[in-house]
N, C-alpha and C positions, 0 to 999 in steps of 0.2 A: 576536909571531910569527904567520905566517899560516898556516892549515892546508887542505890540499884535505879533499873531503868522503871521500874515503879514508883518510885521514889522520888524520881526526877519529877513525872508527869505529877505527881501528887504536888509536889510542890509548887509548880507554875499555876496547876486550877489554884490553888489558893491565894497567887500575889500574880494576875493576870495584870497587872503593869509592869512587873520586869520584865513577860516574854512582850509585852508592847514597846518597852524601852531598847530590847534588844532586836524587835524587828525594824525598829526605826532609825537602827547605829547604822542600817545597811544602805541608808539614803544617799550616802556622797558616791557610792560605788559607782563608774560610769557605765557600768552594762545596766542601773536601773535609774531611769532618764523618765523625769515627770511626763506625762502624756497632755498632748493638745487637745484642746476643744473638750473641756470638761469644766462644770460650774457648781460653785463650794455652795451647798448647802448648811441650813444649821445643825447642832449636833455635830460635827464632824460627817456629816454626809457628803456626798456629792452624787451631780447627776452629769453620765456620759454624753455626749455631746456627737460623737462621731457618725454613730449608725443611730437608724430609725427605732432603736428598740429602747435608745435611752434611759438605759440602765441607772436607776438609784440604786449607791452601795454605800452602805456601811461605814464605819471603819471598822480594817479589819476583813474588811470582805472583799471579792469581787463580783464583776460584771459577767454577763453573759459569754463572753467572748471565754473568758477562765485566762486571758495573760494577763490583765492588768488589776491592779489593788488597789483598795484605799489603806492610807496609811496617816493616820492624824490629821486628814479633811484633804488630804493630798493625793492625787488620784496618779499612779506610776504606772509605767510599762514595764513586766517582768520579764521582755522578749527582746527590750533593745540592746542591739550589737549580738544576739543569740540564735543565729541560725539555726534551724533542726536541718533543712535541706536547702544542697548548693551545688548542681551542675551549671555546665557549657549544653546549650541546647541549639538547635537550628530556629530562628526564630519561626518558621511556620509549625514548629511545634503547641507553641501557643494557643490557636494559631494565629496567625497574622498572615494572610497569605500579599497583603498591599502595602507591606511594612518593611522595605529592604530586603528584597528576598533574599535568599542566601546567606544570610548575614548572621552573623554569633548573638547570641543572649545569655548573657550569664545570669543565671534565675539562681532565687534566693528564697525561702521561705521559715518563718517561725511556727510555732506550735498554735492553734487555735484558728477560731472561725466564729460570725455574726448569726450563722446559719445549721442547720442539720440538714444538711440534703442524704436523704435514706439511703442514694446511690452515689455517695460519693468517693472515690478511688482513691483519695488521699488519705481517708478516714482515722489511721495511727496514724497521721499529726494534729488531721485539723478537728478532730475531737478530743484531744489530750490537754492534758494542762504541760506548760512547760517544764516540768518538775518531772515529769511521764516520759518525756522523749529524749535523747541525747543532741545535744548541743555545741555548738564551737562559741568562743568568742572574737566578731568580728565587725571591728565597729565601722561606720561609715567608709573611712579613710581606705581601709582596707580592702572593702570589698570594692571601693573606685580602682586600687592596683591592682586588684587581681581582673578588673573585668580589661585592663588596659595589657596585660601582662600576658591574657586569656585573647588578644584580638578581637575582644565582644565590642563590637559597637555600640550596644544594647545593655540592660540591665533589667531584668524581667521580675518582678516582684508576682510570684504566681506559686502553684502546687495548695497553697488552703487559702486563706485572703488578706491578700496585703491591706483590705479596710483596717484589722483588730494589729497590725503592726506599722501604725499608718505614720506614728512618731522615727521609726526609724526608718520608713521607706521613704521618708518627706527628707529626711535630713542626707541620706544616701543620694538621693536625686538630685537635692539642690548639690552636692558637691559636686556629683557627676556633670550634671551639665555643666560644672564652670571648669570641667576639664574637656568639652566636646563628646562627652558620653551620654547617650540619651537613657530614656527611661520608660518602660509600659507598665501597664497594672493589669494585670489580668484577677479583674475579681467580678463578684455576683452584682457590681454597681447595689450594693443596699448600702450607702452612705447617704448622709445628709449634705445639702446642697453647697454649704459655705465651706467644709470641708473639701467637698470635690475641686470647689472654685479654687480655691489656696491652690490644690494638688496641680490643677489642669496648669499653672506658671510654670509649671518645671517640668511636666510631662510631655513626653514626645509621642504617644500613642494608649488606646486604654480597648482594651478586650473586654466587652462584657455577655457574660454567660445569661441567657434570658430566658429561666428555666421552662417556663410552660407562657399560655397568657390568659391561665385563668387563676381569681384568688385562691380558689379550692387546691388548685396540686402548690401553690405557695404555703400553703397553712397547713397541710397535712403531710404532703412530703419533703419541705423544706421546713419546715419552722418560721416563715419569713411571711411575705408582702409581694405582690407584684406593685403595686402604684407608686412606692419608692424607685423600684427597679426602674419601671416606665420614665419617671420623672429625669433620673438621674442621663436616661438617653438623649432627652429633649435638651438637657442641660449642655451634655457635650457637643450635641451639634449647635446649641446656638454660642456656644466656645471656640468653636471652629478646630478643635482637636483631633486629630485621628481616631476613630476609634470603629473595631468590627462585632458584631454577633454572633454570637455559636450558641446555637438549641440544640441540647442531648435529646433525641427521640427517646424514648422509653415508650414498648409495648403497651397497648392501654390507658396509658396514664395521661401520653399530653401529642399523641401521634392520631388524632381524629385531624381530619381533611377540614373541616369545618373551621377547627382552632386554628388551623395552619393557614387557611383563608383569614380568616381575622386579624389573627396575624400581622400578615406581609399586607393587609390595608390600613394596619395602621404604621407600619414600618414605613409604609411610601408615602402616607398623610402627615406625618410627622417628623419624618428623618429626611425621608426625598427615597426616593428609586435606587441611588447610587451604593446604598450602606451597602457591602459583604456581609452576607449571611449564609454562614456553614452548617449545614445539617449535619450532625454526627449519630455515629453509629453508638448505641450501650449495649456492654457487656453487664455481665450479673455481677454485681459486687455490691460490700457493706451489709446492708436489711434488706435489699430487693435481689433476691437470689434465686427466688419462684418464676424470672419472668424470662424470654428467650432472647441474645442478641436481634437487635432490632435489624430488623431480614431488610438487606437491599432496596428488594425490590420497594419496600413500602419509604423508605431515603429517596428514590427515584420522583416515585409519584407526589414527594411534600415537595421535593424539586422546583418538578415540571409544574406543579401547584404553584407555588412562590413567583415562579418565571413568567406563568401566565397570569398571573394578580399585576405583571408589572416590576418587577424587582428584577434589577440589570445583572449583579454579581452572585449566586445560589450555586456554593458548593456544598459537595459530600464527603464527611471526614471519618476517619477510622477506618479507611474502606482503601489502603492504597492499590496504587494502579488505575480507581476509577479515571473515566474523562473527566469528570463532576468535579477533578482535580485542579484543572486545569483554569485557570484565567479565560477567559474569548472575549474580544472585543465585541461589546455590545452593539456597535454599528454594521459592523463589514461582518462579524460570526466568524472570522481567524483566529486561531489561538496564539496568545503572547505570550505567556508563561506556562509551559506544561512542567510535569509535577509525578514524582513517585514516591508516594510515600511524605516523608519530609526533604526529599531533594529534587533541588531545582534541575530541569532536562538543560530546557533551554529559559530563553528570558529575551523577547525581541522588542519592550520598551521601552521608548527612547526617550528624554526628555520629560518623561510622561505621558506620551504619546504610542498611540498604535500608528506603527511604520505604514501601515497596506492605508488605512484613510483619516491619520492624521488626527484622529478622533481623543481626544482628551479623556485620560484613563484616572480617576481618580485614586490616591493612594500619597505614600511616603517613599520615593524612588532614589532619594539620592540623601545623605544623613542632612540632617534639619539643624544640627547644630553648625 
């Protein structure tokens, strides 16, 4: 029998367990891979488990994030092995600038996000559903040969956030590292803490973007939390994992001298003095399109701010060419690493050390695997 496409839908509203029976044929498929850290409810509910927003869904529904589903009290990833975006990057793209300089990352990212940041540059993917964006299928295995095939020593789960594809950047990583390939996370750090712990086994460095350090620009221009964020920092230094800071200044919103003192006293109260912390520059994109790139000179002054609260590593990002680019040995004031752009000039640390006084340079210098 033939049905118009009227017809069609007519007929599912009325027997809403055949299109349930046939969204649930699609469970053995290996691009949709149950998700970790989720806990069954009654009714066929469940409640997410990964980020601080812990999402009760449905079935039938999803969570915040928009990849992942419930499906008969079973909560799936609709993003595993499904790339939206996949370059070869310099890893101080990220950045990373204490993380093997020079060195390849093969970055990866799916569709979705835990967060709404109003300025955020990746915005067609990481507010899409994955159904929105076009796709490759590439499951674990794959992306470990392409990143060996690619000479990345690295594997960068970044561009929206690897938290909401956390099931296949977990499983991508543990492969990689049993072939000598490491792995970063560059996300907003709003996961929850057992999750991170599981993650920090198999990670070899973790970038977190630390958007302002008041609840207010959290809640309004993020959709999110600082105190997650903050927590999650505390987490990885007492993990002993690599990991750096990057604060987007944005005009107005989180670029007061005051916040920025605040700040870098609790970055050196709580992290230590030693953490990198990159200022970067924003451009107008996404819903904040009213407001001006964020002028230099005012990158300068949260700087010299930072440097004088105490805080050893304070670069300036977006801005190539700056000095603010550069590494300098916080002892002797030589520069080890100068910097244009995302490439490396020069690079005179040896061992981990600064050659002129011998000074121990903290960082990732030589691969960890």
């Amino acid at each position: 029998m033939d049905f118009s496409r009227r017809e069609f839908v007519k007929l599912f509203a009325f027997f809403p367990s055949i299109l349930r029976s046939l969204t649930l044929s699609f469970k053995d498929d290996d691009s949709l891979k149950e998700s970790m850290f989720y806990k069954k409810l009654p009714e066929k509910k469940i409640e997410c488990q990964i980020c601080p927003k812990k999402c009760r869904v449905s079935d039938l529904e999803r969570g915040y994030c928009g990849n992942k589903e419930n499906r008969g009290g079973k909560y799936y990833s609709l993003v595993y092995s499904k790339p939206c975006a996949m370059h070869v990057d310099p890893i101080e793209k990220k950045p990373l600038f204490h993380y093997l300089p020079g060195s390849r990352a093969l970055s990866i990212a799916t569709a979705g996000c835990n967060m709404e940041c109003k300025f955020c540059q990746n915005w067609e993917i990481s507010q899409f559903r994955p159904e929105q964006v076009r796709s490759s299928y590439l499951p674990p295995k794959k992306i470990v040969q392409l990143a060996k095939e690619t000479k990345s020593l690295t594997i960068a789960y970044t561009y929206t956030e690897p938290v909401v594809f956390y099931t296949y950047m977990y499983d991508t990583a543990k492969m990689a590292r049993a072939k000598g390939i490491g792995s970063v996370m560059i996300s907003n750090g709003y996961i929850n803490e057992e999750p991170m712990k599981k993650l920090c086994e198999i990670l070899t460095g973790v970038k977190i973007d630390l958007k302002a350090f008041t609840e207010n620009f959290y809640k309004k221009i993020c959709s999110g939390e600082l105190k997650p964020v903050l927590n999650t920092l505390k987490l990885l230094r007492s993990l002993n994992i690599w990991y750096e800071i990057v604060v987007l200044i944005i005009p107005t919103l989180n670029d007061s001298i005051t916040e920025i003192k605040n700040m870098s006293s609790w970055i050196i109260d709580e992290l230590g003095d030693m953490v990198p912390v990159h200022f970067t520059r924003f451009y107008p994109t996404y819903k904040i399109k009213n407001l001006p790139p964020t002028p230099v000179s005012t990158l300068e002054e949260i700087r010299n701010t930072a440097l004088s609260k105490g805080l050893k590593f304070v670069y300036i990002g977006n801005v190539p060419g700056h000095e603010a680019e550069n590494t300098y040995c916080p002892s002797c004031g030589k520069i080890l690493i100068q910097r244009v752009g995302f490439m490396i000039i020069k690079n005179l640390i040896k061992e981990g050390k600064c050659p002129y006084c011998n000074k121990v340079i903290p960082g990732v210098w030589s691969n960890p695997l």
